[in-house]
C-alpha positions as CSV (number, residue, x, y, z in Angstrom):
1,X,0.0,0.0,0.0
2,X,1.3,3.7,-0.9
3,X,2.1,5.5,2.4
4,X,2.5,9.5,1.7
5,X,3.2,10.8,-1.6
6,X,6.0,9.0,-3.4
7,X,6.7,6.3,-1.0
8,X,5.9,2.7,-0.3
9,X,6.3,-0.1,2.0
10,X,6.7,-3.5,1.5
11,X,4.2,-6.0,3.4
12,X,5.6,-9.6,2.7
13,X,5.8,-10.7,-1.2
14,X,2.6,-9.5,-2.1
15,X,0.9,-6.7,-1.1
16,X,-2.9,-6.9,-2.4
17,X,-5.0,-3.6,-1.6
18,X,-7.7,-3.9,1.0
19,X,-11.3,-2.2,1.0
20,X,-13.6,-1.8,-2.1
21,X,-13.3,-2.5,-5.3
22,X,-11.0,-5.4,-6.9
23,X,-7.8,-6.5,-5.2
24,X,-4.6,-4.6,-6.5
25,X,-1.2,-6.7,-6.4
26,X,1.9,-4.6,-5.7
27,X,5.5,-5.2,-5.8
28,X,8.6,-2.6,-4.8
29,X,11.7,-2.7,-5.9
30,X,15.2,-0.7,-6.1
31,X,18.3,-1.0,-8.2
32,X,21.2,1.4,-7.7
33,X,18.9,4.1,-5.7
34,X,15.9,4.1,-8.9
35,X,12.6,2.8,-7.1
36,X,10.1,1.0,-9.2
37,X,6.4,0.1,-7.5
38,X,4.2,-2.4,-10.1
39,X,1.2,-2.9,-9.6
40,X,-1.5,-5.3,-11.1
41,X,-4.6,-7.0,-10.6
42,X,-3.4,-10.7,-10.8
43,X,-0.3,-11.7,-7.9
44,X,2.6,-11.2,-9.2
45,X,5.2,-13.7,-8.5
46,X,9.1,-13.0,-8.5
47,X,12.4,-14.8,-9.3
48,X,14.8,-15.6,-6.6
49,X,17.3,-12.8,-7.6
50,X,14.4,-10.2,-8.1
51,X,13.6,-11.1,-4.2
52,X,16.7,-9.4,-3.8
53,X,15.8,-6.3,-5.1
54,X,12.4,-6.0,-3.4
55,X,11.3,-4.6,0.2
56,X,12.3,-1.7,2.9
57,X,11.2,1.5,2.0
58,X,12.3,3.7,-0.9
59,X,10.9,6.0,-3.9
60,X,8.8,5.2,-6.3
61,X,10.8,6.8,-9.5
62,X,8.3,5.0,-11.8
63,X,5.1,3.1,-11.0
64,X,4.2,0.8,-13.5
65,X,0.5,-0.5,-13.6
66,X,-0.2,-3.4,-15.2
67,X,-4.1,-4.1,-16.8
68,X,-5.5,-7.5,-18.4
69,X,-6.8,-6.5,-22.3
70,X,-7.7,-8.4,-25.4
71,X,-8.1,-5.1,-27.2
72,X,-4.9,-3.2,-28.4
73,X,-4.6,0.3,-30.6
74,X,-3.7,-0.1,-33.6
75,X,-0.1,1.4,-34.9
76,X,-0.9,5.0,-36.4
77,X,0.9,6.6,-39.4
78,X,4.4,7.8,-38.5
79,X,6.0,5.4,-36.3
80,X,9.3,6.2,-34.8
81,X,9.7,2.3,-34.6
82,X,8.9,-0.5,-36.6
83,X,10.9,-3.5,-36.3
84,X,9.5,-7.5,-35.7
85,X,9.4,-7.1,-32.3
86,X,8.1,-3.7,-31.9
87,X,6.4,-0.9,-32.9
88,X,6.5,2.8,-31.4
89,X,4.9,6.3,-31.6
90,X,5.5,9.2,-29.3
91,X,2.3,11.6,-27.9
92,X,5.0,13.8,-26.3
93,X,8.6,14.6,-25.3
94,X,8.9,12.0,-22.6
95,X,5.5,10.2,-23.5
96,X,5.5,7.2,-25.7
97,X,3.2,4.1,-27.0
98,X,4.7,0.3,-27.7
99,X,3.5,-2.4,-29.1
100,X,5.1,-5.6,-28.8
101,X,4.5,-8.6,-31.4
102,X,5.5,-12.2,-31.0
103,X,5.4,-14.7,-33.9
104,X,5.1,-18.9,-33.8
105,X,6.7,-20.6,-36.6
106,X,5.0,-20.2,-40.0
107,X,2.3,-17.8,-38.3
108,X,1.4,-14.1,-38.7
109,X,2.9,-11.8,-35.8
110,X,0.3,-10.9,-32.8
111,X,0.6,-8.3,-30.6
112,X,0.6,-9.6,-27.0
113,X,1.9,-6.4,-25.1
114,X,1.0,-2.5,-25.2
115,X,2.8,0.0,-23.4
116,X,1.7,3.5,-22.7
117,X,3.9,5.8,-20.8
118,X,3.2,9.2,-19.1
119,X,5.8,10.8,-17.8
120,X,7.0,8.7,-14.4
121,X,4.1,6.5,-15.2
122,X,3.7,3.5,-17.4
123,X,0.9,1.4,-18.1
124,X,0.8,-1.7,-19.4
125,X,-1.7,-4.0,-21.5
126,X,-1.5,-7.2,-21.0
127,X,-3.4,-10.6,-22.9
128,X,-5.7,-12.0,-20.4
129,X,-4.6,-15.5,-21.7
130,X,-0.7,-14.5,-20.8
131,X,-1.8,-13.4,-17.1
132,X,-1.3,-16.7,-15.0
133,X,2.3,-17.1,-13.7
134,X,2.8,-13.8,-14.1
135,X,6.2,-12.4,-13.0
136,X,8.0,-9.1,-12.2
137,X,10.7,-9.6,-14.4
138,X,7.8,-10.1,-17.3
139,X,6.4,-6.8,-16.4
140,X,10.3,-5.2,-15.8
141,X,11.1,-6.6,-19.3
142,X,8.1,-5.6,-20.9
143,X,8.7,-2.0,-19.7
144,X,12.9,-1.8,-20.7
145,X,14.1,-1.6,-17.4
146,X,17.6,-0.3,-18.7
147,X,15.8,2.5,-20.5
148,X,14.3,3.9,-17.4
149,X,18.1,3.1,-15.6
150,X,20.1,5.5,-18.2
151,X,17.4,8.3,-17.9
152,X,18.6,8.1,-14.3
153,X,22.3,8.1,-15.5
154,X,22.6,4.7,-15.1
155,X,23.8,2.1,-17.4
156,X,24.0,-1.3,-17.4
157,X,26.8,-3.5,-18.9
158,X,27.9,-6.9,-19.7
159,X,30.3,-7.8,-17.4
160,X,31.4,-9.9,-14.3
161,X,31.2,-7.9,-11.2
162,X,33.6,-8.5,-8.3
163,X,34.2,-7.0,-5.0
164,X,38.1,-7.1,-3.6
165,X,38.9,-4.6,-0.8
166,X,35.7,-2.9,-0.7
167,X,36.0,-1.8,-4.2
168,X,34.3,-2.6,-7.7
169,X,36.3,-4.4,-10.4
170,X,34.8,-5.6,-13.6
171,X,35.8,-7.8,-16.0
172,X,33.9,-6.8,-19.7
173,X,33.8,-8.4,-23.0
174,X,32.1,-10.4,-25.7
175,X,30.5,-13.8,-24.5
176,X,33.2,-16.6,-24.4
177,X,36.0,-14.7,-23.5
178,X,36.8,-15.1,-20.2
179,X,34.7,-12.8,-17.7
180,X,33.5,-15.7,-15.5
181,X,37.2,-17.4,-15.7
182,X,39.1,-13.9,-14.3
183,X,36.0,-13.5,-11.8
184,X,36.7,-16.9,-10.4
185,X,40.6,-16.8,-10.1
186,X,40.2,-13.3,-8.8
187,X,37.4,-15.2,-5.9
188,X,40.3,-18.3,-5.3
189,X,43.2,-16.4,-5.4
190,X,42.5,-13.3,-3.9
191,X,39.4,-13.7,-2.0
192,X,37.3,-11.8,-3.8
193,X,33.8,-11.9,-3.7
194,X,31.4,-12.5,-7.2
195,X,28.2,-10.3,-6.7
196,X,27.1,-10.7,-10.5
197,X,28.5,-13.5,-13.2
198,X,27.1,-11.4,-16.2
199,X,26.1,-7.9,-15.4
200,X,26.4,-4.8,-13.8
201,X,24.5,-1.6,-13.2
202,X,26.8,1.6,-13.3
203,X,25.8,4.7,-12.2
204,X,26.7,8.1,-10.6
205,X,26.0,8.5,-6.6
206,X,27.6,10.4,-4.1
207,X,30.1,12.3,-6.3
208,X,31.3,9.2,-8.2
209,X,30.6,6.4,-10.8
210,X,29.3,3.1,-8.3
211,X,28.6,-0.6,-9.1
212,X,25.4,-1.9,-8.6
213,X,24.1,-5.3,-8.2
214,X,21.5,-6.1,-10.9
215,X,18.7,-9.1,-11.0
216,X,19.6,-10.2,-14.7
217,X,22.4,-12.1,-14.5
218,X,22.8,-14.6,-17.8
219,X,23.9,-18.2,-17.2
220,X,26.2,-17.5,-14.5
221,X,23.4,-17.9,-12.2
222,X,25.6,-15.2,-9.7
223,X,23.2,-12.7,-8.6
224,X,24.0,-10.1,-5.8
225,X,22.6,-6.7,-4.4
226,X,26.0,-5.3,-3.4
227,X,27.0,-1.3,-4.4
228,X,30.1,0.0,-4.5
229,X,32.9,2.4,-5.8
230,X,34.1,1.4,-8.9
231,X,38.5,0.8,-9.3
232,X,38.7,0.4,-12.9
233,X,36.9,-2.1,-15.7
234,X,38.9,-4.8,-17.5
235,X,38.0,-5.3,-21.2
236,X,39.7,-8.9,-21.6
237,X,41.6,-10.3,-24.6
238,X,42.6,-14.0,-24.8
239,X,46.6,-14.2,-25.6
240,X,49.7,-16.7,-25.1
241,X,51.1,-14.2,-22.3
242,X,49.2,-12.2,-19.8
243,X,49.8,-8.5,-20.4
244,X,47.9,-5.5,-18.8
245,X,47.8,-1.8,-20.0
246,X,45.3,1.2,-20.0
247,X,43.0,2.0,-23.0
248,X,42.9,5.5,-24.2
249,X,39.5,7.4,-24.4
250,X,38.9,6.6,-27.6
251,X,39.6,2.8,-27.9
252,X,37.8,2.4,-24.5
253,X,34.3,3.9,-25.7
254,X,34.7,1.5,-28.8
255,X,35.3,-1.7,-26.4
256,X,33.2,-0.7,-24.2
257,X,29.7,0.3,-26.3
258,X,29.1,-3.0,-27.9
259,X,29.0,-3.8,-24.1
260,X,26.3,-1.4,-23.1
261,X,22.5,-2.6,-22.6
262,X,20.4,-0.2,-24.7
263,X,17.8,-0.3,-27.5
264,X,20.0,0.5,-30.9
265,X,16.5,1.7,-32.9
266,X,16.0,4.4,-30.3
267,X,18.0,7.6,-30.7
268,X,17.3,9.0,-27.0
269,X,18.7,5.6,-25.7
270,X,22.1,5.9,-27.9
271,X,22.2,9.6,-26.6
272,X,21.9,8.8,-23.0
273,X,24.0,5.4,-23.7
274,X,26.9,7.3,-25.4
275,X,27.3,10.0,-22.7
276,X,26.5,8.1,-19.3
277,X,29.5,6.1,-21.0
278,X,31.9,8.9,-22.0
279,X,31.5,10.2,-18.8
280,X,32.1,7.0,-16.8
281,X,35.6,6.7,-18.9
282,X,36.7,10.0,-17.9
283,X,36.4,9.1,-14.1
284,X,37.5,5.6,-14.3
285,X,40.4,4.0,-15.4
286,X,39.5,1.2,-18.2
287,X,42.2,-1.2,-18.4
288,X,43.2,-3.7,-21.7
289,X,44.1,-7.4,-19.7
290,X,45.1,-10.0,-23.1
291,X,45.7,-12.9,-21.1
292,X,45.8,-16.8,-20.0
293,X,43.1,-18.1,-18.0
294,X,45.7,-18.9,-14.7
295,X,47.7,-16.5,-12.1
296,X,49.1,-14.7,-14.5
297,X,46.7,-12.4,-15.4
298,X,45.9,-12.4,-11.9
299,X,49.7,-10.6,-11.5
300,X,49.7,-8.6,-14.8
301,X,46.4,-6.9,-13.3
302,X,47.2,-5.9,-10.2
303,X,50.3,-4.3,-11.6
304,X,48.4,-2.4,-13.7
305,X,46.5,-1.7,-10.6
């Protein structure tokens, strides 16, 4: 239930409304300091990582309200998007509508999801049909969490998150290279500790570019809800010697961009994407590791370090 004007508590894992009318199901979560409240009018159930996310009191940055429909608008003239998945028109600056299309083999596509946002809030049309087992991360998905994260300054990227000596190091690059290797030898040899296998939320708080624990967290199945100040991100290499140096602006923001989480077709997301980024490179070193998957790289890091 809301408590005063941009605030909510958490009552247990779901929080149906009491009183009149029919019984509203609300989730609260945080991630990096942005508050989300969803709401809908079927329980919403939650993965084990999401749980992470959810309860204590915080700000609602953007309440998202889920309904049940069979009826969807149809696309007007003048879409800003049309791709398989999606198509998008904009009723404002900051206001938008989405509608999202699936397609089974050999069939027509059918729209199963509408989005209409307002400003901090989003509504969200859902298939009747598609309501049971209904989850947060459906609705989170449905929604593009990382868009709302980098209109916060926030950004998410594809990397293995570690703690050592209070600080954030992250190991990025393309799947297969060897993020989940360094994270682990980093864990056994040094004691660090592995707070996501696959991703990472960075953003701006308290004067300086943080780390942020994130619920999506690929196959790694490494999930944690730990902040802190980032030390520097590793773009790995695979090579027949470990050897560590630090990237220049420029050949940082190219290594590093393919990495980012944002929608490509969308030229507000690329704006914000491009400059949360540039910014985070100026403030934090971003380090080139080419290396074997044993101590070495271990040593040639911290040297760099």
């Amino acid at each position: 239930p809301h408590v005063g004007r941009g605030r909510f508590l958490s009552f247990g894992p779901v929080s149906p409304s009491f009183g009149r009318g029919p019984a509203v199901y609300q989730r609260n979560y945080c991630f990096g300091g942005v508050g989300f409240s969803l709401s809908a009018p079927v329980p919403i159930g939650e993965s084990d990582a999401l749980r992470l996310f959810s309860g204590g009191e915080t700000d609602a940055d953007y309440r998202v309200k889920l309904r049940l429909s069979d009826a969807f608008p149809q696309p007007p003239e003048g879409l800003y998007v049309h791709t398989r998945r999606v198509r998008g028109w904009r009723a404002g600056p900051r206001d938008c509508r989405l509608l999202y299309y699936y397609r089974s083999a050999g069939e027509p596509e059918v729209p199963y999801c509408y989005v209409e946002r307002s400003g901090m809030e989003v509504a969200v049309d859902w298939l009747p049909a598609l309501s049971s087992g209904l989850h947060a991360q459906q609705i989170l998905e449905s929604v593009d969490l990382f868009r709302f994260l980098l209109e916060q300054g926030g950004v998410v990227l594809h990397a293995s998150y570690i703690l050592h000596w209070g600080r954030a190091l992250l190991f990025s690059a393309p799947s297969g290279t060897g993020k989940s290797t360094q994270a682990a030898l980093w864990a056994r040899l040094r004691g660090a500790e592995i707070v996501n296998g696959d991703r990472a939320l960075l953003r701006a708080r308290e004067g300086c570019f943080q780390a942020h624990g994130i619920c999506f967290s690929g196959t790694s199945g490494i999930c944690g809800n730990r902040s802190a100040p980032l030390s520097a991100l590793v773009v790995l290499g695979q090579a027949e010697r470990s050897t560590c140096r630090r990237l220049g602006g420029k050949d940082a923001f190219r290594a590093l961009l393919p990495q980012c989480a944002y929608r490509t077709w969308n030229p507000q997301d690329v704006a914000a994407a491009t400059d949360t980024l540039s910014r985070l490179i100026g403030e934090t070193p971003v380090l080139r590791l080419d290396c074997l998957p044993d101590e070495s790289a271990v040593k040639a890091l911290e040297e760099c370090l």
